[in-house]
N, C-alpha and C positions, 0 to 999 in steps of 0.2 A: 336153166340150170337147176339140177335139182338137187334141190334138197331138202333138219326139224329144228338145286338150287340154293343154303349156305350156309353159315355155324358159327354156333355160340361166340362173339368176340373174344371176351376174356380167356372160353378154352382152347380157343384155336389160334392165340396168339401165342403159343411155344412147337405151334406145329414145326417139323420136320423144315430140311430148307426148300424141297420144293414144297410143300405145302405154304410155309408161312408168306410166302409174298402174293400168296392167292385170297390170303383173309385180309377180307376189306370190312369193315364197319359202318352199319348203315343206323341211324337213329329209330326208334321203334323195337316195340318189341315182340318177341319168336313166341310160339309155343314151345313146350317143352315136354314133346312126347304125346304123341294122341291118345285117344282113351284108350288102346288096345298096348300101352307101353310099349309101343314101336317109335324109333323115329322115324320121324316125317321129314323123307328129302324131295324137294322139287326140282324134275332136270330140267331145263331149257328142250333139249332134242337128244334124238336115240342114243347118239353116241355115249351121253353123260348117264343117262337112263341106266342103260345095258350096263358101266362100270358100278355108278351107284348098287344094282341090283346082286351082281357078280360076289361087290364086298362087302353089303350090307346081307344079302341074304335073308334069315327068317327075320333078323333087326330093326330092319329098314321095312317102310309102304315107302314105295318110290311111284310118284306120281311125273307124268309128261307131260310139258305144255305143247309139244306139237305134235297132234295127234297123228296117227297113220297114213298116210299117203295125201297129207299135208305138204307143201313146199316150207321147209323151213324159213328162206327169207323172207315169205310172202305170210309169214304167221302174221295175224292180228291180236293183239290181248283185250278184253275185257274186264270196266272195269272192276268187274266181280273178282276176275281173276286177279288182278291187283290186291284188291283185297288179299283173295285167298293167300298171294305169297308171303305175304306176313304173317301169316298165321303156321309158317314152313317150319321148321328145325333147322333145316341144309337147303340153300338154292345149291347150283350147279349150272353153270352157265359159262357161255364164250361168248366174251366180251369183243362186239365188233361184227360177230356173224346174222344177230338176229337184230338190228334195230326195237324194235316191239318191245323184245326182252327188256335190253338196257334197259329203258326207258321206263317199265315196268318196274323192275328192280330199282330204280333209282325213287319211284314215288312211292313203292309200297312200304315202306321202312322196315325191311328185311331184316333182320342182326345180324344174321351168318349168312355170310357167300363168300363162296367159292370162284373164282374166273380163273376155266381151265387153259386159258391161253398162257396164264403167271406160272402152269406148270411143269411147260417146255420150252422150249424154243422156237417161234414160227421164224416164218423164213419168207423172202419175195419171192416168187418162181414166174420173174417177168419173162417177154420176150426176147428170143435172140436171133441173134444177124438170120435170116433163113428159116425160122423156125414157126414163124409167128407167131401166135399167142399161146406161150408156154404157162401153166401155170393157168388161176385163176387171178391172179395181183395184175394191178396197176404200178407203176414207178412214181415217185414224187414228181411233179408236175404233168402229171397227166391229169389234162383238164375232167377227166369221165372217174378220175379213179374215187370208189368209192360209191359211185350215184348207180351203177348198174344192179337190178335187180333185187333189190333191196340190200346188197353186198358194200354195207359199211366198212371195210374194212380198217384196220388199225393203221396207225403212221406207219408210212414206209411201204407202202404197198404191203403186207404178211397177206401170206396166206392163212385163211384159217383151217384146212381140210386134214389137220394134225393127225386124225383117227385113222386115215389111212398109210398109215405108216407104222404097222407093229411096235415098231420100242418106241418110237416119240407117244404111242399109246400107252405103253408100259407105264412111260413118266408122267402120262396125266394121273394114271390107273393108281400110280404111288401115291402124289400128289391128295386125291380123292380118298383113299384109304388111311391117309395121315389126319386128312379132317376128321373123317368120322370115329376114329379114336376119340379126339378132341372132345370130337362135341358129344358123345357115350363113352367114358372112358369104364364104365363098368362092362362091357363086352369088347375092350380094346384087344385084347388077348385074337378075338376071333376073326376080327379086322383084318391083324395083322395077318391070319394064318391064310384069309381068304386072300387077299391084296398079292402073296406071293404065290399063292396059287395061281392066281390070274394074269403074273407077269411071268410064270412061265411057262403058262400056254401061247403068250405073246410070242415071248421068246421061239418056244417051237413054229407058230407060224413064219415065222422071222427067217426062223431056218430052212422054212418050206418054200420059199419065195425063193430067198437066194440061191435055193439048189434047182428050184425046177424053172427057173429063167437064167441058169448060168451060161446055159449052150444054144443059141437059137437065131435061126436065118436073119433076123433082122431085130432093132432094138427101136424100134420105132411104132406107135402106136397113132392113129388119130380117132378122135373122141370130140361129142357135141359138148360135153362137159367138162372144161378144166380143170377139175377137182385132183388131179390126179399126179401134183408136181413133184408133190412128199415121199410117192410109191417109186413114181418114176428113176427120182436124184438119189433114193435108197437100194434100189436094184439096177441100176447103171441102164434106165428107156431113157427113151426122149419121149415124149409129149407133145401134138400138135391138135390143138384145139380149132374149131369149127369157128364157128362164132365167139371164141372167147368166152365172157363170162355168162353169157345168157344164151341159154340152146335154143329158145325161141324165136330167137332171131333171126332174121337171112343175113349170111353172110355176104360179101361182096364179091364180085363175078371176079375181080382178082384174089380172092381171099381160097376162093376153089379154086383157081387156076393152079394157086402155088402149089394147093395141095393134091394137085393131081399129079404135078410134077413132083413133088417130096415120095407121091407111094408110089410112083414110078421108079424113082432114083434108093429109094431104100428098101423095096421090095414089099410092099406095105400090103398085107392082103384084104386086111378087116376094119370097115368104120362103125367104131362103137358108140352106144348110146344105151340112156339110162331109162327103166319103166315109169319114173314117174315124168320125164319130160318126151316134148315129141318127140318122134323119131324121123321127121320130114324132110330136115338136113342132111342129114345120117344116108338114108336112101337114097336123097337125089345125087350126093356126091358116091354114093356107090353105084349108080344108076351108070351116072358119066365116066368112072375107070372102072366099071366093070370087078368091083371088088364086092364083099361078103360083106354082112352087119350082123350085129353079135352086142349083146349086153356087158356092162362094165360099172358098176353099180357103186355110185359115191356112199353110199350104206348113211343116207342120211335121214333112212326112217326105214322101216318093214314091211312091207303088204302081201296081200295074197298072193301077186306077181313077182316076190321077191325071188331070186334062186337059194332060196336057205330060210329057216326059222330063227338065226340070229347071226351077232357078227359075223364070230368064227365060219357059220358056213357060206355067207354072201361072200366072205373074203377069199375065202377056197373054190367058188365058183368062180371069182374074177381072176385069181392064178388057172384056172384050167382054161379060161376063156383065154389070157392071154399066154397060156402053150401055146394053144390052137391057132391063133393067128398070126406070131413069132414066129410058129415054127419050132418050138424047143424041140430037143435033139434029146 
């Protein structure tokens, strides 16, 4: 499966209400502005990166810990980098998705962080009756949940793949823009202009979704990677995952069975997969019902194989990618 930091305490304790339940307090102390009067925010992975950047603009040097074509789970930190993170202005980070991180975050005595999971709502997007493995979650007592592929995730099985879901992004996108007030309140003015800038281009994607998958043969997708529960349960797909949480793995001879019979019975045309994990799975169940494969991109970092040079247009190739194999009308 594939896929890739915080603020002043005292000023970002009056943050906004999604923002305030996102400032945690770690002992140690921040810089305060690098030599070039910018603040210094460090993201965990693209998602956080690309918002930091969007509403920080000329403000902000937004540095990334998971570099490009990096597996996010599979980051490793360094303890330089540890270091480095206390020397941040702003982490930014999700709590839960990067093991590494946390962990990181918790020894380098950070002062300001952000945990963009405190900025929305995650959700389970388990299995259901027929479906397999929906979602990339586990359920409470699932003996594996949590141990697959370095995918810690939070109590309760959540998902954390939040970014793919235009407004649940918006609300991180707020969230993130109400820190950085905070923690610069002398260029808050431009935060704020840039922050609503970028929730309503959310919005218009939001809207481009909902219209160009309103009408289409079939609402059914299968993918090696489950990332995709957020996009799905927000534009009325279903979701059938490969392998579940890790595309690297072989699935079980009945695990393709089902799914031969699902894109049988739902007219299913295309088995998607993502550039930076294999596509072995992907094939060989396209191999066996004779269907297409087609990229579908959890946008959990950028590379030169990406379909787009940032969000917005990764996100606009995976709405044409999923006309094309729905079917939209």
């Amino acid at each position: 499966m594939n896929v890739r930091r915080l603020i002043p305490t005292a000023a970002l304790a009056g943050a906004v209400a999604l923002g305030a339940t996102a400032l945690t307090s770690c002992s140690g102390a921040g810089a305060v502005g690098g030599e070039d009067g910018k603040l210094g925010v460090t993201a965990s992975f693209y998602p956080l990166q690309f918002v930091a950047e969007q509403i920080g603009k000329e403000h902000v040097k937004v540095d990334g810990l998971t570099k490009p074509g990096v597996e996010p789970h599979d980051l490793e930190i360094t303890p330089k980098q540890t270091a480095q993170l206390g020397e941040a202005d702003v982490v930014l980070y999700l709590k839960n998705l990067q093991p590494a991180v946390d962990k990181a975050v918790a020894q380098s005595g950070v002062k300001n962080v952000v945990d963009a999971a405190t900025l929305t709502t995650l959700e389970a997007h388990g299995a259901e009756p027929g479906h397999g493995e929906e979602g990339h979650a586990h359920q409470e007592g699932d003996e594996h949940a949590g141990e697959h592929d370095g995918h810690d995730h939070a109590a309760g099985g959540t998902d954390p793949h939040v970014w793919l879901d235009p407004v649940k992004y918006a609300e991180i996108a707020k969230g993130v823009g109400a820190a950085l007030e905070k923690a610069d309140p002398g260029h808050a003015a431009d935060y704020r202009k840039n922050t609503d800038e970028l929730v309503g281009k959310l919005a218009a994607l939001d809207t481009e979704f909902k219209d160009g998958l309103k009408n289409t043969a079939s609402r059914t997708f299968i993918t090696t990677h489950s990332a995709f529960g957020y996009l799905a349960e927000r534009y009325g797909l279903d979701q059938e995952g490969i392998s579940g949480v890790d595309p690297e793995s072989e699935p079980s001879p009945a695990r393709m069975k089902d799914l031969q019979a699902v894109a049988k019975k739902d007219n299913v045309t295309t088995v998607f997969f993502e550039t930076l994990a294999s596509d072995k799975t992907a094939k060989t169940l396209a191999t066996d019902t004779g269907l297409k494969t087609d990229v579908l991109d959890p946008l959990e970092g950028i590379t030169d194989t990406s379909q787009g040079a940032d969000y917005f247009e990764v996100m606009r190739s995976n709405l044409k990618n999923l006309q094309k194999a729905l079917g939209a009308k």
